[in-house]
C-alpha positions as CSV (number, residue, x, y, z in Angstrom):
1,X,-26.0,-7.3,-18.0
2,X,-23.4,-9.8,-19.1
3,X,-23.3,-13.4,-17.3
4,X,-19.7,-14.5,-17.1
5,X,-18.9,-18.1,-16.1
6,X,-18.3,-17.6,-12.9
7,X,-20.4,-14.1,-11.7
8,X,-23.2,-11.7,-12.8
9,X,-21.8,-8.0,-14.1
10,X,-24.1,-5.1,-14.2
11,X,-22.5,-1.9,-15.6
12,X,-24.3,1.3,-14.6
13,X,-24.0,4.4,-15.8
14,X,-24.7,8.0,-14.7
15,X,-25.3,6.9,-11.3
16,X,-23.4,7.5,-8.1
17,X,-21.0,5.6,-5.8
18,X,-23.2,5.7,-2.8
19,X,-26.1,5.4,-5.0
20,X,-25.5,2.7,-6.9
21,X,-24.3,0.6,-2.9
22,X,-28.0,1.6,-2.2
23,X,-29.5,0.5,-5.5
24,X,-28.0,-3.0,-5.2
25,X,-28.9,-3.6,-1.0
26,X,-32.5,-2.6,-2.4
27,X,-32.3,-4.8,-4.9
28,X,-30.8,-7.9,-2.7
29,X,-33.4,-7.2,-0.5
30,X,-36.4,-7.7,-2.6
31,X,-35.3,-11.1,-3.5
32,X,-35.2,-11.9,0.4
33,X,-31.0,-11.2,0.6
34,X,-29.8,-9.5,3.9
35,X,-26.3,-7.8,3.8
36,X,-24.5,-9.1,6.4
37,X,-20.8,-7.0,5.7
38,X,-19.9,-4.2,3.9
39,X,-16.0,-3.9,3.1
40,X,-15.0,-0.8,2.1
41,X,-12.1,-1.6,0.4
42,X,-10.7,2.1,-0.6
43,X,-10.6,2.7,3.0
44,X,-9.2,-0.2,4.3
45,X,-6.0,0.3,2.0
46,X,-5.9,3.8,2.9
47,X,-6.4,3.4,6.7
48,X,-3.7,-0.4,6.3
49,X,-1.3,0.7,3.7
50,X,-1.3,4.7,2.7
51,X,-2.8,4.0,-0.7
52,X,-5.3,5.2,-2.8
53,X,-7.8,2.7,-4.6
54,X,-11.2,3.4,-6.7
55,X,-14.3,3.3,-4.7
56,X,-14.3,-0.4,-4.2
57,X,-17.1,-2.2,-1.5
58,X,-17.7,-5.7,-1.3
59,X,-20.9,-7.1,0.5
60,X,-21.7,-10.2,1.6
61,X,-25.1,-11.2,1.0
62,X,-27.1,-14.0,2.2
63,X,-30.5,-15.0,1.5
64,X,-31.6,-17.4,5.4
65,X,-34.1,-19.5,3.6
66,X,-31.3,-21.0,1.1
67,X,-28.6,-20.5,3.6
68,X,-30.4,-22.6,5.9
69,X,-31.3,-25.3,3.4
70,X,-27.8,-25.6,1.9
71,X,-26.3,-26.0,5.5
72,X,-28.7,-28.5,6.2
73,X,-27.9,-30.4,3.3
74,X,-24.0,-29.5,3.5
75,X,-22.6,-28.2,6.4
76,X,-19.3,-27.7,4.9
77,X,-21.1,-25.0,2.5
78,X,-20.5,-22.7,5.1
79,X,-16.9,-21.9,3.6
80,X,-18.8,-20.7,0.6
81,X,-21.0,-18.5,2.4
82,X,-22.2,-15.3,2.0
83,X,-22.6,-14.7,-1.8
84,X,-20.3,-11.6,-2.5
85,X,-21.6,-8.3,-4.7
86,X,-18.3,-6.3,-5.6
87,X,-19.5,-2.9,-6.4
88,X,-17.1,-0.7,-7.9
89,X,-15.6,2.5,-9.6
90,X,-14.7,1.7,-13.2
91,X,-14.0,4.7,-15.9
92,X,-17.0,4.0,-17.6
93,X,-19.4,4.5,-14.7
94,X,-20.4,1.7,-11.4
95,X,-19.6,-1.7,-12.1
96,X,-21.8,-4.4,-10.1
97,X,-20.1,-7.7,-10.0
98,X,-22.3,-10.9,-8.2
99,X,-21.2,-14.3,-7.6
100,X,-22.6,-17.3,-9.0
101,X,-24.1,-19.9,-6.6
102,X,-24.0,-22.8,-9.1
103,X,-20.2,-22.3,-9.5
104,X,-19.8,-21.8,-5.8
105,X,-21.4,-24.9,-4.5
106,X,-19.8,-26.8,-7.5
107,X,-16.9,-27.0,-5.4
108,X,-18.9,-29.3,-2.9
109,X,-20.0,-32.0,-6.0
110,X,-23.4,-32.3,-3.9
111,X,-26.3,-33.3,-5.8
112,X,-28.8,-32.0,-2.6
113,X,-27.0,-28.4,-3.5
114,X,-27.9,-28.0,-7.0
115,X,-31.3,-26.9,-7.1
116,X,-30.9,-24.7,-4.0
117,X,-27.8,-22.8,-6.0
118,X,-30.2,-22.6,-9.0
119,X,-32.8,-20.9,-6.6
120,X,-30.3,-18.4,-5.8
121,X,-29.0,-18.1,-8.7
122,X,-32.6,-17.1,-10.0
123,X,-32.5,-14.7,-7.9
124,X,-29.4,-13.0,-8.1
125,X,-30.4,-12.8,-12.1
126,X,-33.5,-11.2,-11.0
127,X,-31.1,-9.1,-8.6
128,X,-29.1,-7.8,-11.5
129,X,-32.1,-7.3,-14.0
130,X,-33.2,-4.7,-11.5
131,X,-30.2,-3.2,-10.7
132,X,-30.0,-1.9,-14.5
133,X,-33.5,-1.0,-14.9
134,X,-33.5,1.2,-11.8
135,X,-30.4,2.6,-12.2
136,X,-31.7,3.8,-15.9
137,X,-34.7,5.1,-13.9
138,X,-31.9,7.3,-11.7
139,X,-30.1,8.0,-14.2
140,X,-33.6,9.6,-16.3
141,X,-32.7,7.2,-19.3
């Protein structure tokens, strides 16, 4: 798992497509995220333009308890809301890119956001961590 300054990025390997979209809602879910859309990207450009794109799905998570709290404390955080998970088709196997909350709500400069991104943050970590491990466990590495 690499952190990058601005998002979380799990590769997995030896996993499928489908697979790896259940892995990571199972995985949102234990840390108390819902997924509220799922964009299928690939399909949208083939249904919008007539092109062909990698599997491609963005879904936008959202955890209520820190949703709630950061609209309490910011109601304009709502621009910022759900926390995207790209998961993708990349030649090496599935790629599982999540955003970070701390550089999200940065945008805001609200001091009553920062430890609710951390929170999230935390969790989205924790999110990631368990993406790789089960997809190893999947994968029978």
């Amino acid at each position: 798992m690499e952190q990058m300054s601005n998002q979380l990025d799990v590769q997995l390997e030896g996993v499928d497509f489908q697979v790896a979209i259940e892995l990571t809602k199972r995985a949102l879910s234990t840390e108390g995220f819902g997924v509220l859309t799922e964009i299928d990207v690939k399909e949208t450009l083939r249904k919008k333009l007539d092109v062909d794109f990698p599997p491609y799905t963005i879904l936008g998570a959202c955890n209520p308890k820190l949703a709630h709290a950061a609209l309490q404390a910011e109601p304009q955080i709502g621009l910022f809301l759900p926390c995207n998970v790209v998961v993708k088709q990349v030649d090496t196997g599935i790629s599982v890119q999540i955003v970070d909350p701390t550089m999200m709500m940065s945008a805001v400069k609200s001091p009553a956001l920062e430890d609710i991104a951390k929170e999230a943050n935390n969790k989205l970590v924790r999110v990631a961590s368990s993406l790789k491990s089960s997809s190893a466990l999947v994968a029978g590495r």
